[in-house]
N, C-alpha and C positions, 0 to 999 in steps of 0.2 A: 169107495173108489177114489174119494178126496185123499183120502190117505195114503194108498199107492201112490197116487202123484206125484204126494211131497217127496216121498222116499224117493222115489225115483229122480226127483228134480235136487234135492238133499246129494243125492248116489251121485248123480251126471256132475255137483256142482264141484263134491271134494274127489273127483275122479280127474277133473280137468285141473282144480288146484296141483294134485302129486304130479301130474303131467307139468303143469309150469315148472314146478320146482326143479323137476328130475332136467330137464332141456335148459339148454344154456342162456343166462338174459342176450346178451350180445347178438346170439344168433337170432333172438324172438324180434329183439331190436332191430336189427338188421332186414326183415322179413317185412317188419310194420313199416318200415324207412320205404321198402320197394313196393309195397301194398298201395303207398301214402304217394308215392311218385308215380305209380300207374295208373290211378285216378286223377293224380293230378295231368295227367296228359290226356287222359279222356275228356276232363274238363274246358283243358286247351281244344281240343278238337270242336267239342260242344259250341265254344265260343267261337271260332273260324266259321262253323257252319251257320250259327246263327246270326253274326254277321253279313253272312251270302246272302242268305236268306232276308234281311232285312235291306239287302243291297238292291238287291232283284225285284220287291216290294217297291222299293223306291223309285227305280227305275220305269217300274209297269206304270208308276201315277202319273209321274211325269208325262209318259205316254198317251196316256189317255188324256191329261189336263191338255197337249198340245194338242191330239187329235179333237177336243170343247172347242177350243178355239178357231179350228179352220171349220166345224159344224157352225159355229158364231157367223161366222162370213156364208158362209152357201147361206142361211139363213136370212141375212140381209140383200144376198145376189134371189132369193124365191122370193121374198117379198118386193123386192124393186121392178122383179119380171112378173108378180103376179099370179104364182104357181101356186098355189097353195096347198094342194096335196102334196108337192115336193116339201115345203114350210113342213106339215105334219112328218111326215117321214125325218127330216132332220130334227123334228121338235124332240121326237122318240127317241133316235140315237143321241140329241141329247140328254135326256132322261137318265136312258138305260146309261150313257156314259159317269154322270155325275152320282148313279148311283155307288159303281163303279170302284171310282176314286173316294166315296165315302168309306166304304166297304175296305177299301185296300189302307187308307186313312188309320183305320179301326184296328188293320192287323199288322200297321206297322207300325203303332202304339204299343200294340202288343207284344210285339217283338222286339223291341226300344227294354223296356221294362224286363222281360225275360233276358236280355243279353245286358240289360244291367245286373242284373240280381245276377246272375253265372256270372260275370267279370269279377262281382266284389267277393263270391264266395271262392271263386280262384283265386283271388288274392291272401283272402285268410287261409286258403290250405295252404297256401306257398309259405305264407307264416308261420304256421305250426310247422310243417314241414324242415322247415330252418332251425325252430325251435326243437326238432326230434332228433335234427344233424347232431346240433351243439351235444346235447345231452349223450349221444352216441360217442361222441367224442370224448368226453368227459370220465364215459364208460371205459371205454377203451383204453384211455391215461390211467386210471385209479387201478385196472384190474395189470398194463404194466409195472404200477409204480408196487402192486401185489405181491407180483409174482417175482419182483425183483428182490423183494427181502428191503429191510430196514433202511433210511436213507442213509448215504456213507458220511454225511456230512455231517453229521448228529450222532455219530458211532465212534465212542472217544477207544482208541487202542485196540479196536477193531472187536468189541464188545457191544450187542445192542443193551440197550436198558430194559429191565426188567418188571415184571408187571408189578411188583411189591415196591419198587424205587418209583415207579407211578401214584400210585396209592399211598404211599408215606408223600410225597411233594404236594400230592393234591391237599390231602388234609392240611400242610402246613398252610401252604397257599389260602383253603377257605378261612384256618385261624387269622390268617394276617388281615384278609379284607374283612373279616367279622370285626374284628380290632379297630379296623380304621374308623 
């Protein structure tokens, strides 16, 4: 059964090789460019919400830290008056509050950290991404400068150079710096 496999994964591997070859780089290039920019806009998106989300986080503690503090005062207003099951009752919603803002503490640590890590890794796709353009471009001048035929500027009398005037220069050329 091991053996099937390989074959098959051998089959699948030089099936997809003839397949690259036979399809155009440009266009594969072109493809991996828009693959690479539609994640990178998910990523953006990713990072907006988790943003909100750590915005909303922050907001709720601040919330609850001001709602501690007016529980601080009733508690000083039940003990001056003497109430003390009022006392217990705010003792509680203190509790439960400062549990609260522990807890929300905790998940917007969490969220800090997560919309770090998403910020830096959108940042290195936008890198490579930049890095895919150039090379794309690169692609696109070469297979120009291709299809144009020989540069006219190096084409003495409207003759290109030929691959044997190549090969007699080069030789000369390694005699001379072996000499040097």
């Amino acid at each position: 059964m091991a053996l099937i496999t390989r074959i098959s994964k051998l089959f699948t591997a030089d099936f997809h090789a003839v397949l690259d070859r036979i399809e155009e780089p440009e266009a594969l290039l072109r493809q991996a460019i828009r693959d690479m920019e539609e994640e990178i806009a998910r990523a953006e998106q990713q990072v907006k919400w988790l943003a909100h989300e750590h915005g909303q986080l922050e907001t709720r503690r601040q919330e609850i830290e001001g709602a501690l503090r007016n529980v601080e005062e009733e508690l000083d207003v039940c003990f001056a008056a003497g109430k003390e099951d009022l006392a217990r009752s705010s003792i509680r919603r203190r509790l439960e509050a400062e549990r609260r803002v522990k807890e929300l503490t905790r998940r917007i640590a969490a969220a800090e950290k997560a919309l770090s890590e998403q910020r830096a890794t959108l940042e290195e796709n936008r890198h490579y991404l930049a890095g895919m353009r150039q090379k794309a471009e690169i692609l696109v001048e070469d297979e120009a400068i291709r299809a144009s035929g020989p540069d006219e500027r190096f084409v003495a009398s409207g003759e290109a150079v030929s691959d044997d005037e190549v090969e007699v220069a080069y030789l000369r050329e390694r005699q001379r710096r072996a000499a040097s």
